[in-house]
N, C-alpha and C positions, 0 to 999 in steps of 0.2 A: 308206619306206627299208628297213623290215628287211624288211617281205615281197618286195621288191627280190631281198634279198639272199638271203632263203631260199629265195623261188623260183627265182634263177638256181642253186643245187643240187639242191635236193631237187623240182623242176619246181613252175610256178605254179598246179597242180589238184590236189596234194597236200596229203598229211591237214594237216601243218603249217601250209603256206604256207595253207592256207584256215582255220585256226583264229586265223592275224592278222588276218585281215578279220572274221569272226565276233567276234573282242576288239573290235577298233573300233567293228561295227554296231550291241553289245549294251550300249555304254555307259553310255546312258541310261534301258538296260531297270533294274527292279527288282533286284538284285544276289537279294534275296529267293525272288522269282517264280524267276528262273532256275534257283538251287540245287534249288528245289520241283519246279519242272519236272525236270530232270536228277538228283535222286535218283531220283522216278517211270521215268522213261524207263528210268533204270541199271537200277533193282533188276526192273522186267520184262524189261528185254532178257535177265540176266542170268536170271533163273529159266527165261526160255523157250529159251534155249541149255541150258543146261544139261540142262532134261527134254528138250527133240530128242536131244538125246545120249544119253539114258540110255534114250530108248525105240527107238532104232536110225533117227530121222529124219535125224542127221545122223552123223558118226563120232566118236568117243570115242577119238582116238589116245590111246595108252600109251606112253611113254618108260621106259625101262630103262637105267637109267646110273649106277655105280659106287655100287649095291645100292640106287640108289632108285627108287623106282615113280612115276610121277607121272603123272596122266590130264589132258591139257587140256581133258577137256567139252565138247566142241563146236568151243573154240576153238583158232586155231590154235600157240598155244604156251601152256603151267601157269603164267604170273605172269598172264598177262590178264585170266581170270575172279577171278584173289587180286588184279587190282589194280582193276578195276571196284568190289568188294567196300570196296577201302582207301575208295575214290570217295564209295561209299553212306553207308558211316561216317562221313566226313570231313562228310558233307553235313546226313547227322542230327543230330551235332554243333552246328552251325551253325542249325540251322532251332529246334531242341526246347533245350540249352544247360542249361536249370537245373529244364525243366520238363517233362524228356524222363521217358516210362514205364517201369517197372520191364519191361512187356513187351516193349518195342522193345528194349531193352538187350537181354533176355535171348535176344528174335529176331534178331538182330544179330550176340550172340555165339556163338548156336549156328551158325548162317551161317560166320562166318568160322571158326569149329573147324573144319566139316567140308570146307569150302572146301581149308582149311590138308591135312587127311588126304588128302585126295583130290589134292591137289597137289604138296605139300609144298615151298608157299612160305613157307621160314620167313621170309624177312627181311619181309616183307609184312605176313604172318601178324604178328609182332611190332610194326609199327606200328599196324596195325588195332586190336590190345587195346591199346597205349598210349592213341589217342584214345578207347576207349570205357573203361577207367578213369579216366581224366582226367574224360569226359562224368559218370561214375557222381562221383565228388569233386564236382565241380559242381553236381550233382544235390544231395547230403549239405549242401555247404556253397557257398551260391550267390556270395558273398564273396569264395572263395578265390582268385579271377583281379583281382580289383579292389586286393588285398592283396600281388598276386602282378605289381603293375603296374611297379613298380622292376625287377625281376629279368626281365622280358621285356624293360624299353628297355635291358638291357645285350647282348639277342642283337640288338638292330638290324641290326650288319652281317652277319648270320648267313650269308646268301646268298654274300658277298664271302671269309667267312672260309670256308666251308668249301668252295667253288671253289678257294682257294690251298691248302689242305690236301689237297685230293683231287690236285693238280696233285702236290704235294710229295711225297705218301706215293707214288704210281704211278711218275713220275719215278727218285724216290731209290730202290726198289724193290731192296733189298739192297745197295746202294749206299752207305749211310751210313759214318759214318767209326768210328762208335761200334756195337760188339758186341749192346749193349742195343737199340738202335734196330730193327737189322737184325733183332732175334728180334722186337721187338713188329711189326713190319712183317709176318712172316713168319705170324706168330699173327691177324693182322689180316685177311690174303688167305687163308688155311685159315676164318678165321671167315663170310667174304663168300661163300665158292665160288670161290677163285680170282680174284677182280676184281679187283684191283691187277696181279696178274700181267699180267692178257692187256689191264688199260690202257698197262702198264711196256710190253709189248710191241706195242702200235698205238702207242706215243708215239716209240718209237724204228724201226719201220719207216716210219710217216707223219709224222712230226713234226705242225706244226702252221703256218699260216701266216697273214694279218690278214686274209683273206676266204674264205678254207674250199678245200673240194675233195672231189672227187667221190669217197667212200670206200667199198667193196663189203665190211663186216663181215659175217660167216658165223657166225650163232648156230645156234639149235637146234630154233628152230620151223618150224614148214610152210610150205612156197610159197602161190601164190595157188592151185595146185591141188590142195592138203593131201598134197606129197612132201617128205618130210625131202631136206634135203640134205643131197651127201656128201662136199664139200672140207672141211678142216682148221677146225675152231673155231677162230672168233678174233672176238669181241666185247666191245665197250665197253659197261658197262650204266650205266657212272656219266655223269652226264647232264652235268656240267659239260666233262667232257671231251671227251662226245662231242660238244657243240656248239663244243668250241674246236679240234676236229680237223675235224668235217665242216661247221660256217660262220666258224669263224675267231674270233679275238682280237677284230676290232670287235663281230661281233653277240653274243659273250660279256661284253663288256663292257656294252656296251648294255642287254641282260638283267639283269647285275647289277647295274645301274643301276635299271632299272626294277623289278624285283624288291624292294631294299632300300627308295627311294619310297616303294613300297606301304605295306611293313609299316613306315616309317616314320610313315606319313597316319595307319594304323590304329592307330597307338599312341598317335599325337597325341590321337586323338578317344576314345581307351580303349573300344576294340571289340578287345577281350581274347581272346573268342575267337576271331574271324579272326584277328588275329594270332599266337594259339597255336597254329592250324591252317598258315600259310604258315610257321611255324617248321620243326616238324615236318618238312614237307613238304621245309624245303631241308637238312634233314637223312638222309629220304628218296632226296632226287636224286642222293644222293651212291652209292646202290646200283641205283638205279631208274631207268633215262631213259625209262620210258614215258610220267611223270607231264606230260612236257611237250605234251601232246596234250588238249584239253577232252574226248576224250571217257573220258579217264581221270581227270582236274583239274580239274574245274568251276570251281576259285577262281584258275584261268588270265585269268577275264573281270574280276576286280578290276582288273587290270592295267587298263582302260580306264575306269576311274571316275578315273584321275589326270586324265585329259581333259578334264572337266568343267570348264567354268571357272569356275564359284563353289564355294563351301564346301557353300553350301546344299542343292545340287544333288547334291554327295558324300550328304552323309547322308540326303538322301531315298532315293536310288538304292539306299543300304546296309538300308535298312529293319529295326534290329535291334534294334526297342526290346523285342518281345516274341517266346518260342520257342512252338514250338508242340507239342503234344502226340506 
């Protein structure tokens, strides 16, 4: 049903629409294996674009925009390679947890510093060191998420609440009734890049309706044949919105349904770190609408370990009893 409905927008052989069938086919695979594999995959795709770029195999567009420099490396717009990166980390996390190397951290962190220079994605950048000091705490003190089990089952509906506050804050977008409101709003969208604005403004030129519609947003990256375009910005990066403007209020809903599930299962069985990490992440969404894509979110395919119809079968699939180096 919802690849249904995502592919009667975004067409049925799109990256999306084919990451629902890839949720469902990998079910039953290793949750494990998968991560394992798709850190691999990332962190080479990512080193080998990157050096094409640098040694002139492929092009290293530069953007120059209101005094910042930013190189995409190869790819076709600067969050990509910072959000691959968020991917790798999110995924090391998960694999290493308490028993990760002082050198992986410190490869890791040099990685995303220079990523971050070379880009300058901050908001990315900022998640990326959240999970890897978080990783380095866990490392120190392996306890601290087991200890820390109470104060994640109170983000349970995390998904849900920060959906209706990304709604609220764009929406209301100076609009409030109260002085104070309207300045932290104002401090909030200078803090994002503008992202409340130009949601305020896709909400009120396309509203939103309960099965979506066909929307042409104009960001800032490259076509398929690496030319900037040149009509008027106007893009959604927060993910909640964008899918309740481009598939609607049902497949939003839906999502948030399944979404919250998850990290509800994961908390049941106190698998702390996925849960820490799907946290994050729908904290992420709220600036980020790449992450909705597996080859940016690998822990997109939890979402089909609900599927499973025994318990049994959940926690073999999760395979999380030991990190690995």
């Amino acid at each position: 049903m919802v690849y249904a409905l995502v592919g009667s927008v975004t067409g049925f052989l799109s990256t999306l629409a084919i990451s629902v069938i890839f949720i469902f086919s990998l079910r039953d695979i290793s949750f494990r294996y998968v991560a394992k594999t798709s850190f691999y995959i990332s962190l080479f795709t990512l080193i080998f674009v990157i050096l094409s770029s640098q040694i002139g195999l492929i092009s290293n567009y530069i953007e120059f925009s209101g005094g910042r420099i930013r190189h995409y490396l190869g790819f076709r717009y600067s969050l990509f390679p910072s959000t691959v990166m968020l991917n790798i980390v999110a995924s090391s996390f998960f694999l290493t947890q308490d028993k990760v190397s002082y050198k992986r951290l410190f490869f890791l962190l040099l990685s995303t510093i220079w990523i971050f220079y070379q880009t300058d994605s901050r908001l990315t950048f900022i998640s990326s060191l959240l999970l890897l000091g978080i990783n380095l705490v866990v490392k120190w003190y392996p306890s601290i998420l087991k200890s820390s089990g109470l104060l994640l089952k109170t983000l349970k509906l995390t998904y849900i609440v920060n959906a209706y506050l990304s709604y609220l804050i764009a929406k209301m977008y100076l609009s409030f009734s109260s002085p104070f409101l309207n300045e932290l709003s104002k401090n909030i969208n200078q803090f994002l890049g503008g992202r409340v604005y130009y949601a305020n403004r896709s909400l009120n030129i396309y509203g939103y309706n309960l099965f979506g519609q066909k929307i042409n947003w104009i960001g800032n990256g490259l076509d398929i044949n690496g030319q900037r375009g040149l009509s008027e910005y106007l893009y959604v990066d927060n993910l909640y919105i964008q899918i309740l403007q481009r598939y609607g209020l049902f497949v939003l809903l839906i999502l948030l349904l399944i979404f919250t599930l998850t990290l509800h299962h994961l908390l049941k069985q106190k698998q702390y770190v996925l849960s820490l990490i799907l946290i994050i992440l729908s904290f992420h969404a709220m600036i980020d609408d790449l992450i909705i894509n597996l080859h940016y979110n690998i822990f997109l395919i939890l979402i089909g370990t609900l599927m499973n119809q025994n318990q049994s079968a959940f926690e073999e699939n999760l395979q999380l009893d030991n990190g690995e180096k």
